[in-house]
C-alpha positions in Angstrom: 0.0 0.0 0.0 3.0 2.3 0.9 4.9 1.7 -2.5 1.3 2.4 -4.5 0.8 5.8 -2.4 4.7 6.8 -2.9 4.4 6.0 -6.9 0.9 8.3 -6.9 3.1 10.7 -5.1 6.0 10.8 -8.0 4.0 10.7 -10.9 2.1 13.8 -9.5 5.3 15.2 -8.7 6.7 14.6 -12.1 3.3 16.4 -13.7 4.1 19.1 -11.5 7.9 19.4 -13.0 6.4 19.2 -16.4 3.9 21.4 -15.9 6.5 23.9 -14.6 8.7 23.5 -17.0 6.1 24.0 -19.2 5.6 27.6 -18.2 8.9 28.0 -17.7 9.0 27.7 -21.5 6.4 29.7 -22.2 7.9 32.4 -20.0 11.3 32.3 -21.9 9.7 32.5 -24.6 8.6 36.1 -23.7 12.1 36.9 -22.0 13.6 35.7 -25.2 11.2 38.5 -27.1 12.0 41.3 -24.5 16.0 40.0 -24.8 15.5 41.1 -28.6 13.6 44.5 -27.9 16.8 46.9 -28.4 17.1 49.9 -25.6 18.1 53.2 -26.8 19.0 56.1 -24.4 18.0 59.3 -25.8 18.8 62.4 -23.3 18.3 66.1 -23.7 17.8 69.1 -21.7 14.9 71.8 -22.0 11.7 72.9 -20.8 8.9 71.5 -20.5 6.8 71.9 -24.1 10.2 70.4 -25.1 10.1 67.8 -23.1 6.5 67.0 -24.0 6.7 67.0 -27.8 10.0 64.6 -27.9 7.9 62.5 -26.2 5.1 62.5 -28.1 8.1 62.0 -30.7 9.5 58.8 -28.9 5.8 57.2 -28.8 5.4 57.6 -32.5 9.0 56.2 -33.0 7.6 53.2 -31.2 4.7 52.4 -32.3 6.5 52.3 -35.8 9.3 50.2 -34.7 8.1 47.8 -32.1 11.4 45.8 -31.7 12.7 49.5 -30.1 12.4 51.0 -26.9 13.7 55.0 -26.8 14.6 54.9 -22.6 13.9 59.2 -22.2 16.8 60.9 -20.0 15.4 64.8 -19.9 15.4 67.6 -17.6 16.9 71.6 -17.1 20.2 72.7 -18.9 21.9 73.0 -15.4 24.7 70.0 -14.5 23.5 68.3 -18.2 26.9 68.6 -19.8 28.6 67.8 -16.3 26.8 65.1 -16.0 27.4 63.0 -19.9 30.7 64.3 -19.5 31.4 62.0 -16.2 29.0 59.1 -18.2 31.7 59.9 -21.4 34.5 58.9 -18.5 32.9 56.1 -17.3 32.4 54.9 -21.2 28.0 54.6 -19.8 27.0 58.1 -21.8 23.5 57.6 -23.7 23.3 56.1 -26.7 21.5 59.2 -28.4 22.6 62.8 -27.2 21.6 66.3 -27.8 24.7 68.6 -26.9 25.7 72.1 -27.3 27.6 72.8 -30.7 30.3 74.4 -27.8 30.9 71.3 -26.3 31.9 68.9 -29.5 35.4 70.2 -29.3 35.8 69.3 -25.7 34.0 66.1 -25.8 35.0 64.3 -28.5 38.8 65.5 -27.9 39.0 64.2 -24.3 36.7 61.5 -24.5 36.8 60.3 -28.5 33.0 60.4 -27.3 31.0 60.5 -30.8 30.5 58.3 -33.6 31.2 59.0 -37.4 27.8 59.6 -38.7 28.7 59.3 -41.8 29.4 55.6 -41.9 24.9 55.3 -41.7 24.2 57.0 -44.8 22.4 53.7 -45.4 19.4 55.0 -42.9 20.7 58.4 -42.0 19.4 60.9 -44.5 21.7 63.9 -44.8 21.0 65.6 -47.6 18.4 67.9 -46.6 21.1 70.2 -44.5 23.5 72.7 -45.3 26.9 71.1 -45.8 28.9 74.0 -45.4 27.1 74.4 -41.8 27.1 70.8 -41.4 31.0 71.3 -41.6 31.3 74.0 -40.1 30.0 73.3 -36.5 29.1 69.5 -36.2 32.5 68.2 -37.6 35.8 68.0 -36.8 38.8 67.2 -38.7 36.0 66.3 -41.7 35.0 63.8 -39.7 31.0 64.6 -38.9 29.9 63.9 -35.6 26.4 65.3 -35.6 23.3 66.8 -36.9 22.0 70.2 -36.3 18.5 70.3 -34.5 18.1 73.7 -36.0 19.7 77.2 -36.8 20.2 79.0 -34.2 21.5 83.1 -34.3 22.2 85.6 -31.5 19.5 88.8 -31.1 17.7 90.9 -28.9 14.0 90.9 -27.7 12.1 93.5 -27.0 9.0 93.8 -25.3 7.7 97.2 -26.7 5.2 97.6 -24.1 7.8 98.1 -21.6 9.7 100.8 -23.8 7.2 102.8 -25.4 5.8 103.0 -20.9 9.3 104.8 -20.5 10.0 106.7 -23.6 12.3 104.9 -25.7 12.0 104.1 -29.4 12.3 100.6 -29.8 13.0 100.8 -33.8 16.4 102.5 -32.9 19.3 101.2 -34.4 20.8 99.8 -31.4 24.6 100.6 -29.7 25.9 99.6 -26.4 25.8 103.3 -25.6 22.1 104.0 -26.6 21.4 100.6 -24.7 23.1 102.0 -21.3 21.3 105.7 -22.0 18.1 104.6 -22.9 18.1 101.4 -20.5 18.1 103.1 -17.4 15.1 104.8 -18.6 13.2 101.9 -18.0 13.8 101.5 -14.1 13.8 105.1 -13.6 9.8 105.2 -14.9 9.1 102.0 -13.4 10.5 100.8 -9.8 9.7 97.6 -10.3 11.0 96.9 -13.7 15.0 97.1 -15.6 15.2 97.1 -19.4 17.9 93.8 -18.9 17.4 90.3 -17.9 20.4 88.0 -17.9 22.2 85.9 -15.8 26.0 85.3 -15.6 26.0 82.8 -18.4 24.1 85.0 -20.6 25.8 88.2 -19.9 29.1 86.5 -20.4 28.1 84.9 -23.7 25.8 87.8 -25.4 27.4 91.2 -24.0 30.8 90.5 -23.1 31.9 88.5 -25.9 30.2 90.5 -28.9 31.5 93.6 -27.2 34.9 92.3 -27.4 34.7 90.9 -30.5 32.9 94.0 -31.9 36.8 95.7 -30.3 38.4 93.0 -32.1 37.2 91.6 -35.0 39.5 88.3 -34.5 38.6 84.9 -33.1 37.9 85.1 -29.3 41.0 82.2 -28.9 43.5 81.8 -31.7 44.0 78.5 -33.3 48.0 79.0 -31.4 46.0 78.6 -28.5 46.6 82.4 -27.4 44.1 84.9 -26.2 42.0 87.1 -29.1 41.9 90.4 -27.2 44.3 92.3 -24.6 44.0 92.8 -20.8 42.9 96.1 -21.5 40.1 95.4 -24.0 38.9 92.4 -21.7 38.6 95.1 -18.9 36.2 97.2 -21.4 34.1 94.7 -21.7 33.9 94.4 -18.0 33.8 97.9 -17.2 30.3 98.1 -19.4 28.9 95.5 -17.3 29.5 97.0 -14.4 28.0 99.9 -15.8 24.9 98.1 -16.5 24.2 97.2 -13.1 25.6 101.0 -11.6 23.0 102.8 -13.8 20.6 100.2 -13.3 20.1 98.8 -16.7 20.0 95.6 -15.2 18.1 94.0 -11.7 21.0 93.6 -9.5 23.2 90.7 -9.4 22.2 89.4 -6.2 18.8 88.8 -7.8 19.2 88.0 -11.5 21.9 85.4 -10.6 20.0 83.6 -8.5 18.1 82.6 -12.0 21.0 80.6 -13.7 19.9 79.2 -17.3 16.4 79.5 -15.1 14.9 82.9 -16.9 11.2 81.6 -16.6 12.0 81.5 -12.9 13.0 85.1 -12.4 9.6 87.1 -10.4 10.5 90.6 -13.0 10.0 88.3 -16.4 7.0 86.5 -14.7 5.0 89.5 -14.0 6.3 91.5 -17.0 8.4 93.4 -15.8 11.8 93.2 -18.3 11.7 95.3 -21.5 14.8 93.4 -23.6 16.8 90.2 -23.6 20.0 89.0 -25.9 19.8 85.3 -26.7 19.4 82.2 -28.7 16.6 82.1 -31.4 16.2 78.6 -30.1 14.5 80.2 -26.6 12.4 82.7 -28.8 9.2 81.5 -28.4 9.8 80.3 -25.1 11.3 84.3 -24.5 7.8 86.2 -25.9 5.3 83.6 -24.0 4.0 86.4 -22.1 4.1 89.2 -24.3 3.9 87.7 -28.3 1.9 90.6 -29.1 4.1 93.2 -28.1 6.8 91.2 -28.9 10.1 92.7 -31.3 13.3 91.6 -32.6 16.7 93.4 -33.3 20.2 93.2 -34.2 22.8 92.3 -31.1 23.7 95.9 -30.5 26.6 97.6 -32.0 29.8 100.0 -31.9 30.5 102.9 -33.8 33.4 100.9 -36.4 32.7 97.8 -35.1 35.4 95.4 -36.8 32.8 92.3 -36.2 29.5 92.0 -35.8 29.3 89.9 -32.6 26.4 87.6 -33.9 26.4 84.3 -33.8 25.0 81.6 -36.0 25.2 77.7 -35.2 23.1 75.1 -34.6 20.7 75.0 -31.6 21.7 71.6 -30.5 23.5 68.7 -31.8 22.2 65.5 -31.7 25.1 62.8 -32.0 25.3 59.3 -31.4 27.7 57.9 -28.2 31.0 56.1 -29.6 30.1 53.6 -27.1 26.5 52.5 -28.0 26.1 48.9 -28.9 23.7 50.1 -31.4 24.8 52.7 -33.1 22.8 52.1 -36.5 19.4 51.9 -34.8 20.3 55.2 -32.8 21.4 56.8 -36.5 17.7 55.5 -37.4 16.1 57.1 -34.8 17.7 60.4 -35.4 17.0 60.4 -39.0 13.3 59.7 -37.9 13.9 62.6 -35.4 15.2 65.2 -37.9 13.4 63.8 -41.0 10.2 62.5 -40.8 6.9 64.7 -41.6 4.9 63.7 -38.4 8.0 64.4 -35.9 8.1 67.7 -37.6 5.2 68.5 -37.0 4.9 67.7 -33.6 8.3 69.3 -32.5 7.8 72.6 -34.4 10.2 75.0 -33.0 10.8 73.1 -29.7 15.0 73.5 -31.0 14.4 76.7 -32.9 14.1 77.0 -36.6 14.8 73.7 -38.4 18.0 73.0 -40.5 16.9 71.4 -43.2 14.9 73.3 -46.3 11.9 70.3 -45.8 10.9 71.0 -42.3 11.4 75.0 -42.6 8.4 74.9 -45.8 6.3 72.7 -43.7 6.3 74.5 -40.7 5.5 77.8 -42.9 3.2 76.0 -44.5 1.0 74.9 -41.7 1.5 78.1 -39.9 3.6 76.5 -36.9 7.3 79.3 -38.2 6.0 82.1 -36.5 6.9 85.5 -38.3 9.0 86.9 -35.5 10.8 83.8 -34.9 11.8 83.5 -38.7 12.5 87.3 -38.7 14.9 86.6 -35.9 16.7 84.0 -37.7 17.1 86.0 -40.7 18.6 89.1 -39.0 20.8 86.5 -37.4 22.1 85.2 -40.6 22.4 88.5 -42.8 24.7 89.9 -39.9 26.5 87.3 -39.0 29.9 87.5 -37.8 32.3 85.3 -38.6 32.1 82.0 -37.4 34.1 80.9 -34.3 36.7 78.4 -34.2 37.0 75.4 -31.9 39.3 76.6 -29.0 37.0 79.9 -28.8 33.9 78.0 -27.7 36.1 75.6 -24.9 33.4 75.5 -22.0 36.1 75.7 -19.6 37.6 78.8 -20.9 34.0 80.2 -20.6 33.7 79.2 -17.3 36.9 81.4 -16.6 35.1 84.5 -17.6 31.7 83.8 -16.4 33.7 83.6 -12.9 34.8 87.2 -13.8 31.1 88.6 -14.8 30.1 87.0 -11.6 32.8 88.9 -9.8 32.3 92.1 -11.4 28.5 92.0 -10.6 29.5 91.1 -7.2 31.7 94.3 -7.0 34.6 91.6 -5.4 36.8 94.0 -7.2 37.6 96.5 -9.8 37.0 95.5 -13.6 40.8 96.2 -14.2 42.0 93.7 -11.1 39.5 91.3 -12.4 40.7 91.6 -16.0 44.4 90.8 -14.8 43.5 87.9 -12.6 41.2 86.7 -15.7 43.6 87.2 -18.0 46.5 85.1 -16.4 44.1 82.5 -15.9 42.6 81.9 -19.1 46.6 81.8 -20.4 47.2 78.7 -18.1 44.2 77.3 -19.1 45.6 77.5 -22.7 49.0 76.2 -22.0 47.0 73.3 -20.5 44.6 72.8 -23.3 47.6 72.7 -26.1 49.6 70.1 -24.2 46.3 67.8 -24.4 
């Protein structure tokens, strides 16, 4: 009786096994179709309608290509490039990046961080861009890195509302001086309100370095790896901003710097209360939110004999793909879907400023999406452009050098001239130490 109850006992026991295995089989069987799903990090900075329409760009992506999954790595501009640069290090950056056109020179230098994208012209569709401005800020060496997500150009807002309440003719022809004269109109009539907004990054980036380069008309770093301006004219440039802030052309420093790369944060643009800004076209629409129908754009201001313009035009971001991706042709085309394809253009508008290719620039006019004061913008940008700026000139860490010194000068640490020397020495180390690299 024992044996017939323990043989019951092993053939249910065996059933059991089989049956387990059999799910177990069947469970595989899905592991083995998620093993084959491919992963793609994709991460980008920006706001949040940004954030929101590459989304809605990643969903369609997916539902058209069900064997990929686009993992979304997104927030604010601040500690971004800090942050892929230590992933670049640790050879774990995403697969799909949007960086600053600044940044290329740095990154793939140090870190041989980007792929050759022009070894997927199989599924990367190029054509549609300018290849002179292809080569001129998403390559290096001739060896193309990246794809512009748009044009981008250097100008200034205005919100004529706020000028025409104090007196000052926005259609001017705008100089530094007539910006310092007629700015402090602006606070004068209105307590509450200064014609400037700009943090350190922004003052450092769209006064300072047009001023000096307006002085100079050369690079802002030589290709040697020596400084484009002198002590003295560096000490110009710093002497105006201080100027800014002592006539009170600009909310004081203790305020506006609180608001780093964080403009929509800042109580004075909130309520309305900032009658210009100097920027990317890329933030355009993000800029004139509040007051698109008062909204105008202008040149960068200028000097009498100015020997450069001081305007920029680059792309708004790159997108590249990470030397280290394990899929490199399925992130190439992703980014061709990103850049290329009619729905994905339609839903991401101007969320990187004006478009670079001809394609998405017609469709957007098209279906009404290229505002008029956005494309103005650009076009101002690109009939006065100055001349384009070489590698070592946009070297985030020589930046960082002088937005330490605008920080400083708002601060009133010291005089403009002390500033100028101490900045001066160190952006020569920094050189020494960048052409030993």
């Amino acid at each position: 009786m024992k044996k017939k109850i323990l043989s019951v006992l092993c053939m249910c026991a065996m059933l059991f096994s089989l049956t387990a295995c059999g799910a177990g089989s069947d469970e595989g069987s899905e592991n083995s179709g998620s093993d084959d799903e491919i992963t793609l990090r994709f991460s980008w900075w920006g706001g949040d309608s940004r954030h929101q329409a590459t989304l809605d760009v990643i969903e369609l992506y997916e539902s058209k290509h069900p064997g990929i999954k686009i993992e979304a790595e997104y927030g604010g501009a601040d500690g971004y490039k800090d942050k892929r640069m230590t992933e670049m290090a640790g050879k774990n950056a995403p697969d799909i990046m949007q960086i600053d056109a600044p940044w290329l020179y740095e990154m793939q230098t140090q870190f041989d961080a980007f792929a050759d994208l022009s070894q997927f012209e199989d599924v990367l569709d190029m054509s549609g861009f300018d290849e002179d401005f292809v080569n001129s800020h998403c390559a290096l060496d001739g060896t193309i890195y990246g794809l512009p997500t748009g044009i981008n150009g250097t100008y200034m807002l205005m919100n004529t509302a706020i000028l025409d309440a104090a007196g000052i003719d926005s259609a001017q022809e705008w100089t530094w001086d007539s910006l310092l004269e007629d700015g402090a109109k602006v606070h004068a009539s209105d307590p509450e309100a200064y014609f400037l907004n700009l943090d350190q990054h922004s003052l450092t980036y769209h006064v300072l370095r047009p001023y000096i380069k307006q002085l100079t008309g050369e690079q802002f770093m030589n290709d040697d790896y020596t400084i484009g301006f002198t002590e003295e004219q560096l000490a110009e440039g710093l002497t105006y901003i201080k100027q800014l802030f002592d006539e009170g052309v600009m909310e004081p420093a203790s305020e506006s710097f609180m608001y780093i790369d964080a403009f929509y944060d800042n109580p004075i643009w909130v309520n309305n209360k900032v009658g210009a800004d100097i920027d990317w076209t890329s933030s355009l629409s993000a800029r004139m939110a509040g007051f698109a129908d008062t909204a105008a754009v202008t040149k960068v201001p200028q000097m009498e004999n100015a020997k450069d313009t001081g305007i920029l035009v680059r792309p708004a971001q790159i997108m590249c793909i990470s030397n280290t991706s394990e899929h490199q042709k399925e992130a190439a085309e992703f980014i061709d879907f990103f850049l290329n394809d009619e729905e994905a253009i339609s839903i991401l508008k101007l969320e990187r400023s004006v478009p670079a290719t001809e394609a998405a620039r017609q469709q957007l006019t098209e279906s009404g999406d290229l505002d008029e004061i956005v494309n103005s913008a650009v076009n101002l940008a690109l009939e006065n452009a100055g001349a384009t700026e070489n590698a070592i000139s946009q070297d985030m860490q020589l930046e960082n050098i002088l937005t330490d010194a605008v920080e400083n000068v708002g601060y009133g640490t010291a005089s403009p001239e002390e500033i100028a020397k101490e900045t001066y020495g160190l952006l020569e180390m920094k050189l020494e130490e960048l052409k030993t690299k």
